[in-house]
NUFIVO-672971 format. One line per 5 residues: their letters; for each residue x, y, z of N, C-alpha, C. Coordinates in steps of 0.1 Angstrom, whole numbers. Layout:
BEGIN
a = X Y Z X Y Z X Y Z; ...;
This chain:
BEGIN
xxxxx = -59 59 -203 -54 45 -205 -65 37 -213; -62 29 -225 -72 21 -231 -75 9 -224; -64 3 -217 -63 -12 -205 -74 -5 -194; -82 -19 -190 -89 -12 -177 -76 -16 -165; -80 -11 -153 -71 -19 -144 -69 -30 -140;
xxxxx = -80 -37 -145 -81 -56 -143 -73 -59 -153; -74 -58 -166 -63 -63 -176 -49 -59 -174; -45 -49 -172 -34 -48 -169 -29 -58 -155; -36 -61 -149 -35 -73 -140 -29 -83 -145; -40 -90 -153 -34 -102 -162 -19 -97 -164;
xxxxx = -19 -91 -171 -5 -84 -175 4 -91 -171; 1 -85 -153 14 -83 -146 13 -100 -143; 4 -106 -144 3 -122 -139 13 -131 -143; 16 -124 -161 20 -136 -171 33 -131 -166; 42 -125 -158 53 -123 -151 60 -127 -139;
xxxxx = 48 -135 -127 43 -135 -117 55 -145 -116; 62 -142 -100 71 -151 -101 86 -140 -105; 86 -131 -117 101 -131 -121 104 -118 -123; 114 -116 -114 118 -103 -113 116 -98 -126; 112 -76 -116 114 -73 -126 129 -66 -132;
xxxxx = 130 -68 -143 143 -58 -148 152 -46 -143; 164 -47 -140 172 -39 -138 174 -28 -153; 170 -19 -159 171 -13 -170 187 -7 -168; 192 -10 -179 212 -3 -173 212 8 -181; 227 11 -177 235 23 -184 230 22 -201;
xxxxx = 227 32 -203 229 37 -217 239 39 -224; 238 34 -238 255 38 -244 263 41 -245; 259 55 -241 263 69 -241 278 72 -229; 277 60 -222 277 59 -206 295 54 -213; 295 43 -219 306 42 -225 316 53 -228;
xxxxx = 310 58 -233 319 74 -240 319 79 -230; 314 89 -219 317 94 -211 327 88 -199; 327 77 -196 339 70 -191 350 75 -195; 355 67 -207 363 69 -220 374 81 -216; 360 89 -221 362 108 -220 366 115 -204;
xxxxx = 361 110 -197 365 111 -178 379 105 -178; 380 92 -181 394 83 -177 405 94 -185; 403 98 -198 412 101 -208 415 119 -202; 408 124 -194 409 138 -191 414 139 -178; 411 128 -168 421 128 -155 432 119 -160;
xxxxx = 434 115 -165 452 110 -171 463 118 -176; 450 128 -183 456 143 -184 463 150 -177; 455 148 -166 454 158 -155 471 155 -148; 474 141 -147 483 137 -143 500 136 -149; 512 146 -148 519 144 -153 532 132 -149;
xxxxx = 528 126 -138 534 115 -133 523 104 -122; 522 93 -135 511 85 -128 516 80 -117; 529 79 -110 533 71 -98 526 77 -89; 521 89 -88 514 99 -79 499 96 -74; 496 85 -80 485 83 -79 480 72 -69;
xxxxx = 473 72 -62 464 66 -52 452 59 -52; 450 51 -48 437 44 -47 434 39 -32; 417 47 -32 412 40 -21 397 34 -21; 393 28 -13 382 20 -14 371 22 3; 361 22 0 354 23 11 336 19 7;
xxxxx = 331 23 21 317 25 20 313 38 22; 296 39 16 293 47 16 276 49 22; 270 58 29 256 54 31 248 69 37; 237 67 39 231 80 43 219 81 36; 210 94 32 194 94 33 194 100 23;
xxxxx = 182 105 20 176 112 10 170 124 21; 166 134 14 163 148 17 149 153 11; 150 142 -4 136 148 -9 127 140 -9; 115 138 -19 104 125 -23 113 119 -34; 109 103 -37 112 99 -48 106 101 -58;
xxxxx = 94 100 -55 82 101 -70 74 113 -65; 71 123 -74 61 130 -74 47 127 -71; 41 130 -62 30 132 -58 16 137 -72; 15 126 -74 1 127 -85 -11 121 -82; -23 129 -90 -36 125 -91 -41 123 -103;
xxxxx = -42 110 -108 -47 109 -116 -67 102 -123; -69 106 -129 -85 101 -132 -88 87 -138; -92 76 -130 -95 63 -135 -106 58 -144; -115 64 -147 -126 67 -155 -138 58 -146; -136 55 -136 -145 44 -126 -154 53 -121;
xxxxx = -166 54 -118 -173 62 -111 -173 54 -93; -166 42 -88 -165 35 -75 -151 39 -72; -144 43 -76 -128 48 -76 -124 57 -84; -127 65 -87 -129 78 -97 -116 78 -100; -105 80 -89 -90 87 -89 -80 77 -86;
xxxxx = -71 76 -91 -56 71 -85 -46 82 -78; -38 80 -66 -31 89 -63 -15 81 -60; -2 83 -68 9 81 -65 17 89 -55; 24 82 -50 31 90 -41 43 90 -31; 50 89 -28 63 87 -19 60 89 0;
xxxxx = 60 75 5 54 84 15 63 88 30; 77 81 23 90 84 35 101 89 28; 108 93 35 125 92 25 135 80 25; 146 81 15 150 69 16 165 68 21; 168 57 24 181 53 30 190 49 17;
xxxxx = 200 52 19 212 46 5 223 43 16; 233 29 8 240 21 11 250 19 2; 262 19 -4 272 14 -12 285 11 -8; 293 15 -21 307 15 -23 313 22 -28; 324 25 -26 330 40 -30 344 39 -35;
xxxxx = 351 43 -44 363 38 -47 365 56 -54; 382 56 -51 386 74 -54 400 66 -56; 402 73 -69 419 72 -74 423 86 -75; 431 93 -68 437 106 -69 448 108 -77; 447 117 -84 455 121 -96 465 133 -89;
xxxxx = 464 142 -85 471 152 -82 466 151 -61; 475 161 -57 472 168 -48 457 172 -46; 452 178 -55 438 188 -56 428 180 -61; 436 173 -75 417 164 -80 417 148 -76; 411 144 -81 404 129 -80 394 126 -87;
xxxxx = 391 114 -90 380 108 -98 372 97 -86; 360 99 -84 356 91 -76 342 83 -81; 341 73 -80 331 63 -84 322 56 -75; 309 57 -73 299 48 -65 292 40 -68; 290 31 -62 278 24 -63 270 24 -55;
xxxxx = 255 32 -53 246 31 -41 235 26 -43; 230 17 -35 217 12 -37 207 17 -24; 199 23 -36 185 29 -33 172 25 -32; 163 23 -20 150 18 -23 141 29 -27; 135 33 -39 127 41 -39 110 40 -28;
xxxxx = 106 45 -23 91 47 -15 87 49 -22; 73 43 -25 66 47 -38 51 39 -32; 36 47 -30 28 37 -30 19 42 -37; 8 31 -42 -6 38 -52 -13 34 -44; -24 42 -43 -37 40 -41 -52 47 -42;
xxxxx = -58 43 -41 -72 48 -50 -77 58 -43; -87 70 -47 -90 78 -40 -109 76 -42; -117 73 -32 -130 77 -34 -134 90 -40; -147 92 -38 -154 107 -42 -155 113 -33; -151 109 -25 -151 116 -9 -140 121 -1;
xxxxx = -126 116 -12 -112 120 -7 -106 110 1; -112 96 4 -109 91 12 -96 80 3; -88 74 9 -80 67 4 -85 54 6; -82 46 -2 -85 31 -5 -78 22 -15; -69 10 -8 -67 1 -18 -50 6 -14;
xxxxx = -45 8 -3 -32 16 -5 -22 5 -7; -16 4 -13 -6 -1 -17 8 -3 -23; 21 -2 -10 32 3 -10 36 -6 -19; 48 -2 -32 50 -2 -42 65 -1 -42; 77 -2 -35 93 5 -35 94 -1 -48;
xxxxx = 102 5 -52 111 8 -65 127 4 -64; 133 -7 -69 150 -11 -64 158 -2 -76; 164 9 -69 171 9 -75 190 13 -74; 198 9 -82 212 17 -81 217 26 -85; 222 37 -80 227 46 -89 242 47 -90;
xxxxx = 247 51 -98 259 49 -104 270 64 -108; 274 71 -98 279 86 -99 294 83 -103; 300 90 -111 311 87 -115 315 108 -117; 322 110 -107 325 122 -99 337 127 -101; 341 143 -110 353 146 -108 356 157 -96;
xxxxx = 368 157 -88 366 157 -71 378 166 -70; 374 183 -66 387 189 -64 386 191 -50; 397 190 -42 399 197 -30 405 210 -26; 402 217 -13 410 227 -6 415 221 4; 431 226 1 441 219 12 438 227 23;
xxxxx = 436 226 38 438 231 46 444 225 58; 444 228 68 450 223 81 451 211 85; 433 210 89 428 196 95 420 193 87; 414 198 79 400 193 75 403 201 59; 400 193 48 399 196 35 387 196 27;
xxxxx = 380 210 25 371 210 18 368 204 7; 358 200 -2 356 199 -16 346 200 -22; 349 201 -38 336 202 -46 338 189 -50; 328 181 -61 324 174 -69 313 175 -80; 316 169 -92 307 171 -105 310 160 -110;
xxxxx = 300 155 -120 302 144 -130 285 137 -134; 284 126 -142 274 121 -150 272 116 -138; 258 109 -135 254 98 -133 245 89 -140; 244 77 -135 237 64 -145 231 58 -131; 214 53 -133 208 44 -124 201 33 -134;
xxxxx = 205 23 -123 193 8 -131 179 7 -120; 177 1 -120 160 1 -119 151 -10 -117; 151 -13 -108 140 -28 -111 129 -28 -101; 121 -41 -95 109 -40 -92 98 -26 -94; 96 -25 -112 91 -16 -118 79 -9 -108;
xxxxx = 68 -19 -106 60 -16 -104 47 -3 -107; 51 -4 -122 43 4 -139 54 17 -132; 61 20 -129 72 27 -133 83 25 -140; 88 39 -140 100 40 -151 108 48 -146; 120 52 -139 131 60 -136 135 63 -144;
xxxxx = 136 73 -145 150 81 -155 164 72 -156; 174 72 -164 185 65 -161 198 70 -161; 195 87 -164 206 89 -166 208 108 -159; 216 113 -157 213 129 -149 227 132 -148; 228 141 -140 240 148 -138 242 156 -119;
xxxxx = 251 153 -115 254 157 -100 261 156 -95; 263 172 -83 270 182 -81 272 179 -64; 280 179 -62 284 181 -47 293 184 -39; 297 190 -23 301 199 -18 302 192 -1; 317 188 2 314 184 12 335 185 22;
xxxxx = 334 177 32 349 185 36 353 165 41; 363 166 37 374 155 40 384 154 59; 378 144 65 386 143 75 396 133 79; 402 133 89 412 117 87 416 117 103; 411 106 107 416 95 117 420 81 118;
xxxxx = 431 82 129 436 65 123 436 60 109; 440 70 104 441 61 91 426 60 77; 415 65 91 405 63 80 398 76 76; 397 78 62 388 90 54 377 89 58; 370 103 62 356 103 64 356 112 62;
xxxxx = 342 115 48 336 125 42 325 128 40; 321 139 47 302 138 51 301 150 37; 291 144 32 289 151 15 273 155 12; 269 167 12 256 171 3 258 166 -8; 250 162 -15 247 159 -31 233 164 -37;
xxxxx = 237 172 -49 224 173 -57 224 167 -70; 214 157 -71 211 154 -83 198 155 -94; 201 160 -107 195 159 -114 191 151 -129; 179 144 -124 180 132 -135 166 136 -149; 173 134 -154 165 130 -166 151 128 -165;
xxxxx = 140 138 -181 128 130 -175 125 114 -172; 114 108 -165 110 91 -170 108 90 -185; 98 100 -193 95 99 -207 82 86 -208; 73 92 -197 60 84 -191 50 96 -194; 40 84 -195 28 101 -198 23 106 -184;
xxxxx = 20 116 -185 14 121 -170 5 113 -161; -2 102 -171 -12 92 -164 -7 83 -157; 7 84 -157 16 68 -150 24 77 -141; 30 71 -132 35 76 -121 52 78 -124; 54 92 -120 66 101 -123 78 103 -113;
xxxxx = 89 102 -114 97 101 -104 101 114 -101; 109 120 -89 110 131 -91 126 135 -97; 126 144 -103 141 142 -106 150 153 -101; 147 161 -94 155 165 -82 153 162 -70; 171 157 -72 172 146 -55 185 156 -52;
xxxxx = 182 150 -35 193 160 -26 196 147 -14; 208 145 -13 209 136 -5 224 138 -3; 221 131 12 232 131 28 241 124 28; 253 121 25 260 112 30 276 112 31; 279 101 36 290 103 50 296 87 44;
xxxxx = 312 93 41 316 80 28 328 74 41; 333 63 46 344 57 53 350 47 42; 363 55 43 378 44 33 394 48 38; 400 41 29 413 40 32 421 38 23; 429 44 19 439 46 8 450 35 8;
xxxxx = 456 27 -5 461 19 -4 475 29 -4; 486 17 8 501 19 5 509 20 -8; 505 12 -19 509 9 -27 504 23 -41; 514 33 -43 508 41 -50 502 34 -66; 516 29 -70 515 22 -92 509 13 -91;
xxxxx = 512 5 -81 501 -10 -80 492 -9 -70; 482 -5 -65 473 -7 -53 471 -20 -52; 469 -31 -61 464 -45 -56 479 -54 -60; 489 -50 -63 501 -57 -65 506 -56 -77; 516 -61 -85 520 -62 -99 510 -69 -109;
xxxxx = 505 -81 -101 498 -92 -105 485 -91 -108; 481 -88 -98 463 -83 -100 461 -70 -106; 450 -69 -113 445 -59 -120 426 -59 -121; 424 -45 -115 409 -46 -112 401 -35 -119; 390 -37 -122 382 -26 -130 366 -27 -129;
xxxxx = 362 -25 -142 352 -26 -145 345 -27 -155; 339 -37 -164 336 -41 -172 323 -33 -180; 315 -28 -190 306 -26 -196 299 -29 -211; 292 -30 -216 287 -38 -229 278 -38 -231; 273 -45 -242 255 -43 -246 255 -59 -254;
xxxxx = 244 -64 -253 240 -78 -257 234 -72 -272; 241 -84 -282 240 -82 -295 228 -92 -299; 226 -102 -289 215 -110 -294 204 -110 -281; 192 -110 -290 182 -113 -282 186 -124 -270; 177 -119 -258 179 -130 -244 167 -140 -245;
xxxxx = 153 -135 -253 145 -150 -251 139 -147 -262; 126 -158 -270 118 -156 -277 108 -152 -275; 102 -144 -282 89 -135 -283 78 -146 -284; 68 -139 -275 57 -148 -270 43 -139 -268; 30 -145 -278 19 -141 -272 5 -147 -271;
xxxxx = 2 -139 -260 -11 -146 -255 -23 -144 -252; -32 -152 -257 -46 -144 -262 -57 -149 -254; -69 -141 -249 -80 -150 -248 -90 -137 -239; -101 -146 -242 -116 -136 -241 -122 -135 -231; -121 -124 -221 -126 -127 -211 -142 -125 -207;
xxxxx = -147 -135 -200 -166 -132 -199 -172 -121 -202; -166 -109 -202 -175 -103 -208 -177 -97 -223; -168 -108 -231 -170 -109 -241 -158 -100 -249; -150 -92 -240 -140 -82 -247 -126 -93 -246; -121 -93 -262 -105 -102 -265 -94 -91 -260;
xxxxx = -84 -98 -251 -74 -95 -251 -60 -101 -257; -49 -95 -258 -40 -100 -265 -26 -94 -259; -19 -102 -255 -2 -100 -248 6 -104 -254; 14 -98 -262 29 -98 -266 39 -93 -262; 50 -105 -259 60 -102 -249 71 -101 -263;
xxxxx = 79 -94 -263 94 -92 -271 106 -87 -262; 118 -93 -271 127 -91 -263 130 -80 -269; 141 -69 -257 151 -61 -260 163 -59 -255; 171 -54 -263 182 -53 -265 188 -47 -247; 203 -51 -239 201 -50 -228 212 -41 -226;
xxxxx = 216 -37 -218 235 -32 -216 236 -35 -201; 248 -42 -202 253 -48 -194 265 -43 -180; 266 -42 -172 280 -40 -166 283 -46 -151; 297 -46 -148 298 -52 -135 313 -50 -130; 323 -57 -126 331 -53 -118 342 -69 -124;
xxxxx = 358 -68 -127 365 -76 -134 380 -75 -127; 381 -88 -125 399 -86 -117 403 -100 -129; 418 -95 -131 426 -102 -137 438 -107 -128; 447 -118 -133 456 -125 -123 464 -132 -133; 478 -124 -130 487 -127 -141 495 -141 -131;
xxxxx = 496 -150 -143 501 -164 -139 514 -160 -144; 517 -164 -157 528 -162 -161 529 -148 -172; 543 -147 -176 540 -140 -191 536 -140 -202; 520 -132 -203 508 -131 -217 501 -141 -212; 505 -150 -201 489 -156 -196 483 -155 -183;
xxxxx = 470 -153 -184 464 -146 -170 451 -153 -170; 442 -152 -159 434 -157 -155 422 -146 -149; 411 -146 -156 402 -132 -155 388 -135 -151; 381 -130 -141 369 -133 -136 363 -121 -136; 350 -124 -140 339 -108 -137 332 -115 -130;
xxxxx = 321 -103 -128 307 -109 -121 297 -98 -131; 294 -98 -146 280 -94 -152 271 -95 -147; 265 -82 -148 249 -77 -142 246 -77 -158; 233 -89 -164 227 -85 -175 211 -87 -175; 205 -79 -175 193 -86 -175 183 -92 -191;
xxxxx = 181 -99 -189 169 -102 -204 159 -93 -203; 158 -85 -211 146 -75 -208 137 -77 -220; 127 -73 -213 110 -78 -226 102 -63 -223; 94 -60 -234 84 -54 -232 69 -59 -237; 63 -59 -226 42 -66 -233 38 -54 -238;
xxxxx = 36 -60 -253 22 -49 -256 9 -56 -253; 0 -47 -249 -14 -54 -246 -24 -49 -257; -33 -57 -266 -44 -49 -266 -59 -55 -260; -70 -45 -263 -82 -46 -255 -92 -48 -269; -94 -58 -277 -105 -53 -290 -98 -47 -299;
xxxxx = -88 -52 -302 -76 -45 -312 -72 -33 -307; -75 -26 -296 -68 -17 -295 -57 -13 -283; -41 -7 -292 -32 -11 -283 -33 -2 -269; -28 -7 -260 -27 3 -247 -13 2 -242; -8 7 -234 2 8 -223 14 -5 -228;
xxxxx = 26 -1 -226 37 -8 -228 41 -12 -212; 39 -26 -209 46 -31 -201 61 -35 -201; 73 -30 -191 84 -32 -188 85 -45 -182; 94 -55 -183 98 -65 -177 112 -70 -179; 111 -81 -176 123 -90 -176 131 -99 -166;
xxxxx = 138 -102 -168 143 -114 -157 161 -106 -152; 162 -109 -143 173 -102 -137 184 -114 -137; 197 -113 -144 211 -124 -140 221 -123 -143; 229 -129 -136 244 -122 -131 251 -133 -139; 256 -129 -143 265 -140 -152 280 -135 -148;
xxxxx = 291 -152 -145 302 -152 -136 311 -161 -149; 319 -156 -158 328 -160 -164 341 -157 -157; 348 -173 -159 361 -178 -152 370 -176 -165; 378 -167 -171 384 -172 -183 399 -176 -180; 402 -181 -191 420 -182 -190 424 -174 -204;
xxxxx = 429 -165 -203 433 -156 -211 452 -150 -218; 449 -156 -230 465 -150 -238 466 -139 -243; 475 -135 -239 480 -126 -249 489 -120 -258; 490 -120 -272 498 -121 -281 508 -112 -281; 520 -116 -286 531 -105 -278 534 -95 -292;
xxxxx = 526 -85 -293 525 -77 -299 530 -64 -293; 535 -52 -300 541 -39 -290 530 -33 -286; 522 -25 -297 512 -15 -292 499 -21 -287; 487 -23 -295 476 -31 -293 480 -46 -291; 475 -46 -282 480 -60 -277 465 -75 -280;
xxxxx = 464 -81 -292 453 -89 -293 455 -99 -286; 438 -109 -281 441 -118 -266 427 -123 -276; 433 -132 -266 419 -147 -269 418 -149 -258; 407 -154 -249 399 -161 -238 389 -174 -237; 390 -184 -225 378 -193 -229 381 -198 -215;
xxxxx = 364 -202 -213 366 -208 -198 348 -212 -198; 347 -218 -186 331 -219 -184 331 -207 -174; 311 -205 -178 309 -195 -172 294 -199 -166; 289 -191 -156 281 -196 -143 274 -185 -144; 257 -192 -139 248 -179 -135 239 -185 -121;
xxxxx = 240 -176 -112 233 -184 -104 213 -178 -104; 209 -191 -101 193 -194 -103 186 -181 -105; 178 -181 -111 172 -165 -119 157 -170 -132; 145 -174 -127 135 -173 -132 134 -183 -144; 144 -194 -140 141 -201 -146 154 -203 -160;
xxxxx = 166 -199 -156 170 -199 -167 185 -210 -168; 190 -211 -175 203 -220 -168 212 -215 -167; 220 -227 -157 230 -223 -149 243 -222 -152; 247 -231 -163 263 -234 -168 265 -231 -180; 277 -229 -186 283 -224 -199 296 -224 -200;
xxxxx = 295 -219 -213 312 -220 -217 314 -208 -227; 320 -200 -222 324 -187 -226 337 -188 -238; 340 -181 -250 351 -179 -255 352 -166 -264; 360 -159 -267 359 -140 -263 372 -137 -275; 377 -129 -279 388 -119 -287 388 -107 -286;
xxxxx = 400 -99 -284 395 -91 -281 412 -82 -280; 414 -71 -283 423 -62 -277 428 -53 -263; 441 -48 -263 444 -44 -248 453 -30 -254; 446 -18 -248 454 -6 -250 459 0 -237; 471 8 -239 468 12 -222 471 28 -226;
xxxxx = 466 35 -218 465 53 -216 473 54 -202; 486 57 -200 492 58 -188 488 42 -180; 479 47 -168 480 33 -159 466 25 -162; 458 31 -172 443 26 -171 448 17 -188; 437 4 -182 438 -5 -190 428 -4 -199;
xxxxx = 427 -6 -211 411 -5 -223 412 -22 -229; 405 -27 -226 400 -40 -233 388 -42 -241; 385 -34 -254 373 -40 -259 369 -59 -264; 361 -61 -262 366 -76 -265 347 -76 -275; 348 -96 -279 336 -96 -283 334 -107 -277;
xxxxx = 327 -113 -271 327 -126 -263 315 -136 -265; 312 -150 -270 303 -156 -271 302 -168 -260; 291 -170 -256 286 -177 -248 278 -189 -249; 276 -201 -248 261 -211 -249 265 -216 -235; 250 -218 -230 242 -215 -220 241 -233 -226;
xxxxx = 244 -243 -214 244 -255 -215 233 -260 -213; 225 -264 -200 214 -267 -197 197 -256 -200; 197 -266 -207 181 -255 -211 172 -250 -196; 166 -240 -196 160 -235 -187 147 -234 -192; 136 -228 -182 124 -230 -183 118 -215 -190;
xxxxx = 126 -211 -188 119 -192 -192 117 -191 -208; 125 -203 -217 126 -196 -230 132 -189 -235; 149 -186 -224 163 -180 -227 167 -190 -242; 172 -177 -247 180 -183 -260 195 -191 -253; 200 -202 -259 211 -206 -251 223 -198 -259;
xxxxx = 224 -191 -270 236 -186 -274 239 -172 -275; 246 -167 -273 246 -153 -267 258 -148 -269; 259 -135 -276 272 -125 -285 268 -114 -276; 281 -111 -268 281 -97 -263 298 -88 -266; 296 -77 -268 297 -64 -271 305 -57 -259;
xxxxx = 320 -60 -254 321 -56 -242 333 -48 -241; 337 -36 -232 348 -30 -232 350 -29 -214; 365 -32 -206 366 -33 -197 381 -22 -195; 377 -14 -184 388 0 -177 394 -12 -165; 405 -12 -166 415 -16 -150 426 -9 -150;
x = 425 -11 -138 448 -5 -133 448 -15 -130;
């Protein structure tokens, strides 16, 4: 590393106060949706057949989060750094399964994960010093295709599909975000309620960190035991009227202005911090509520975060890319038309939209969007393009105008 470990301090100072970044889904993540929705629709020769249920989901981990490393600090008073995981972790979510046939299903989670993660320094003597537990927030995001064996009482099953995780309180890490996982578990039913205790293996992507920074592990094996309940209602699970999904997108404009900052510390070596923004992708969870005919009333809740990267240098010379950003949920209220067209159906939207308190940034706006409505059997496709200003200036140096990039799945 060119940064000593005191500078990288500073670093982390000019942040101090604001969360770090949730890093989201990848592009990519879009199309595989897409390509899943469009292959179990397939699957289905009569969408009335289809089910929807909703539950929780929770249980442990089996392996470490982060690999166990030793790395060299060039200090001759702390020679070594050593990373490391030093319990396993608990996961918590939500679980939602729409059955297509007798045999498959498509199942979706959301689990939130604390990664264990702590650093600390190793003497010349082996001894530990400076230990300092470190967790890692993250969610992961499985989107699972789910066959079963019919039996008696108890129905076996497999599962396969992508996964996607976000990531925040970095803490000079970097998670993979994206992997693939396989699992194997048996379906039971009392009173009414599904319970399905499930192995999972997953495999995630490398971090794409150099060996000197701390490495996650990317085979995970984990426990869990999912409780839900299938709606009565097979064509409509939430009614004629409501319609519920899930939104995804990517921010087309920068979230703040680029900022840097310079100055010499006593012993005579200049440092220099530049913070830039990047580009973010966004997603979250969208129900619609039909008033009348072609006009409806639509609410999300957006997960986006503003994300930055600091470059540092030490004497002109660059070192280590710091991750950051500010974490915020943005709550657009729209009122939404739509034009009575047969096939593609084009719609306009506008409404104020809300973010609650987040490092400084503001709170109120006013949203207005275009956008189209396809439908594939029972699944809804809405790409839209939606612009935003952000009313009350905030303290962080958020841009108040903001073009996002968005495509939303409902039944």
């Amino acid at each position: 590393m060119l940064l000593s470990t005191g500078s990288l301090q500073r670093a982390g100072s000019l942040a101090r106060g604001v969360p770090y970044l949730l890093v989201l889904i990848r592009s990519y993540a879009l199309l595989s949706i897409t390509a899943l929705a469009a292959a179990l629709s397939a699957l289905s020769p009569n969408a009335s057949a289809q089910k929807l249920s909703i539950g929780v989901v929770s249980g442990g981990s089996l392996t470490e989060s982060f690999q166990t490393q030793t790395v060299p600090t060039g200090s001759t008073s702390l020679p070594f750094l050593r990373f490391y995981s030093p319990s396993r972790d608990y996961i918590v979510g939500a679980q939602m399964e729409l059955r297509f046939r007798a045999h498959f299903s498509v199942e979706a989670d959301g689990l939130y994960r604390k990664l264990h993660f702590t650093t600390a320094g190793v003497e010349a003597n082996g001894s530990l010093n400076s230990v300092s537990p470190s967790p890692v927030i993250t969610w992961e995001f499985p989107v699972l295709v789910k066959y079963r064996f019919e039996w008696s009482k108890v129905s076996p099953f497999v599962d396969l599909g992508p996964s996607f995780r976000t990531a925040g309180n970095l803490n000079g890490t970097n998670p993979s975000h994206h992997g693939i996982t396989v699992g194997a578990g048996i379906e039971m039913h009392t009173g009414g309620l599904n319970i399905t205790p499930t192995l999972r293996y997953t495999r995630w992507a490398a971090d794409g960190v150099s060996a000197s920074r701390p490495n996650s592990n990317p085979d995970q094996v984990e426990v869990l035991v999912g409780f839900s309940r299938g709606s009565e209602m097979k064509a409509h699970p939430l009614g004629r009227r409501f319609s519920v999904g899930v939104i995804l997108g990517t921010a087309l404009t920068d979230g703040f202005r680029p900022t840097t900052f310079n100055f010499v510390a006593t012993t005579g070596d200049s440092f220099s911090y530049s913070t830039y923004p990047v580009k973010s992708f966004i997603v979250g969870p969208a129900i619609e509520f039909e008033l009348i005919k072609r006009l409806s009333i639509e609410a999300d809740a957006i997960y986006r975060p503003l994300r930055s990267e600091t470059v540092g240098t030490r004497n002109g010379v660059r070192g280590d890319v710091a991750r950051g950003g500010i974490a915020t949920w943005e709550i657009p209220v729209l009122a939404k038309y739509t034009l009575p067209v047969r096939f593609l159906k084009p719609f306009v939207q506008g409404g104020p939209s809300f973010r609650p308190p987040a490092g400084g940034v503001s709170n109120y706006g006013v949203s207005a969007g275009a956008g189209v409505e396809a439908r594939l059997r029972m699944l809804k496709i809405a790409p839209a393009v939606r612009y935003t200003h952000w009313v009350a200036p905030g303290s962080s140096g958020a841009i108040p105008n903001q073009v996002e990039l968005l495509i939303s799945f409902s039944l």
